[in-house]
N, C-alpha and C positions, 0 to 999 in steps of 0.2 A: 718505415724501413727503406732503405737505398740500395735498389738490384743494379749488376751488374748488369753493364748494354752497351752497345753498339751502334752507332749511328755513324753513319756515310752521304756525301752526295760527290757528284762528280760534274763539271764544266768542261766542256767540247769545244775547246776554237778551232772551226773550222776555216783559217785559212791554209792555203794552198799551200804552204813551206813551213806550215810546224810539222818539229820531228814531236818533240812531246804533248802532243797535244790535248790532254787530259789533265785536268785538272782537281786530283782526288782532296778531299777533307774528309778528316775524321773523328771524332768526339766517342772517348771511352773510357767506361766506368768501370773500373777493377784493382785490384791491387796490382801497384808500383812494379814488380816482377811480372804478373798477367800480361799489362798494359806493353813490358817487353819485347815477352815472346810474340802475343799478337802485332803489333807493329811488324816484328821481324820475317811473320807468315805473310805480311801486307807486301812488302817490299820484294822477297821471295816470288813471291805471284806477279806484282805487278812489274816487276823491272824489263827494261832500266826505270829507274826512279834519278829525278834530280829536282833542284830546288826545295830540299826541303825545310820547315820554319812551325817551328813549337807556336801554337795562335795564342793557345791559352795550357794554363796547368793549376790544379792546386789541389788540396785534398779535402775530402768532405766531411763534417763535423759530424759526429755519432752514429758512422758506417764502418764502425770495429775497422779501419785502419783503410778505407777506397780510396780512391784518388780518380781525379779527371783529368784527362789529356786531350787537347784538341790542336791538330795537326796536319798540314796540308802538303803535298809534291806533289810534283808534275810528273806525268809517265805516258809513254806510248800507248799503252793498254788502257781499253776502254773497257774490260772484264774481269772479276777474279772469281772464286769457288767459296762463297759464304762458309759452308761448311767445312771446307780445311782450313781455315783461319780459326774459327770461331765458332763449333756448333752451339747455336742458342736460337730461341724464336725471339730475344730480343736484340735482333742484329739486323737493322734496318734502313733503309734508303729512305731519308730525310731531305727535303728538297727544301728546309728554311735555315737547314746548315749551311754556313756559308764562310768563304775565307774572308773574314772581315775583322776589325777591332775588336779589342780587349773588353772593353767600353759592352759591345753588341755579345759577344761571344758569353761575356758573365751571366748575360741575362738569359743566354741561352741556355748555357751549362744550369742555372736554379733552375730553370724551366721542366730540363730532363731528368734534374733528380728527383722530383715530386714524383 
């Protein structure tokens, strides 16, 4: 069976003249409407947000109707409130999440739906 979850990591370029310098990814498992509203608490919290880019999406075969989203922007803020997004204990900082290819990304997404 395929739970619903949350997986996050964030990238820091620390030079001297970024304004957004955080680089948030996100990977999450829920229905197409869920995947909305959380996104929209994402952005809510972390803004300004800019650069943003759909990495991966598709939906998952025999989880009554989930879908996966993996999605990355850039933002000033290096912090947001787990729990006003998304209370769940599977909502977690994953540091092998990564803004990368479609290719790398799919292998991830199987990975987190087991």
């Amino acid at each position: 069976m395929v739970k619903r979850k949350i997986r996050y990591n964030i990238y820091t370029n620390t030079g001297e003249q970024e304004f957004l310098r955080n680089r948030w990814t996100f990977a999450i498992i829920n229905n197409p409407n869920e995947i909305k509203k959380i996104q929209q608490k994402l952005f809510t919290q972390l803004n300004p947000c800019a650069d943003l880019y759909e990495n991966y999406s598709c939906g998952i075969k025999n989880s009554n109707g989930l879908h996966c989203k993996v999605f990355s922007f850039s933002s000033e803020k290096g912090k947001f409130s787990l729990k006003e997004v998304y209370n769940s204990n599977d909502f977690k900082k994953d540091r092998n999440l990564k803004d990368t290819s479609e290719q790398n990304l799919e292998n991830y997404v199987q990975n987190l739906i087991r």
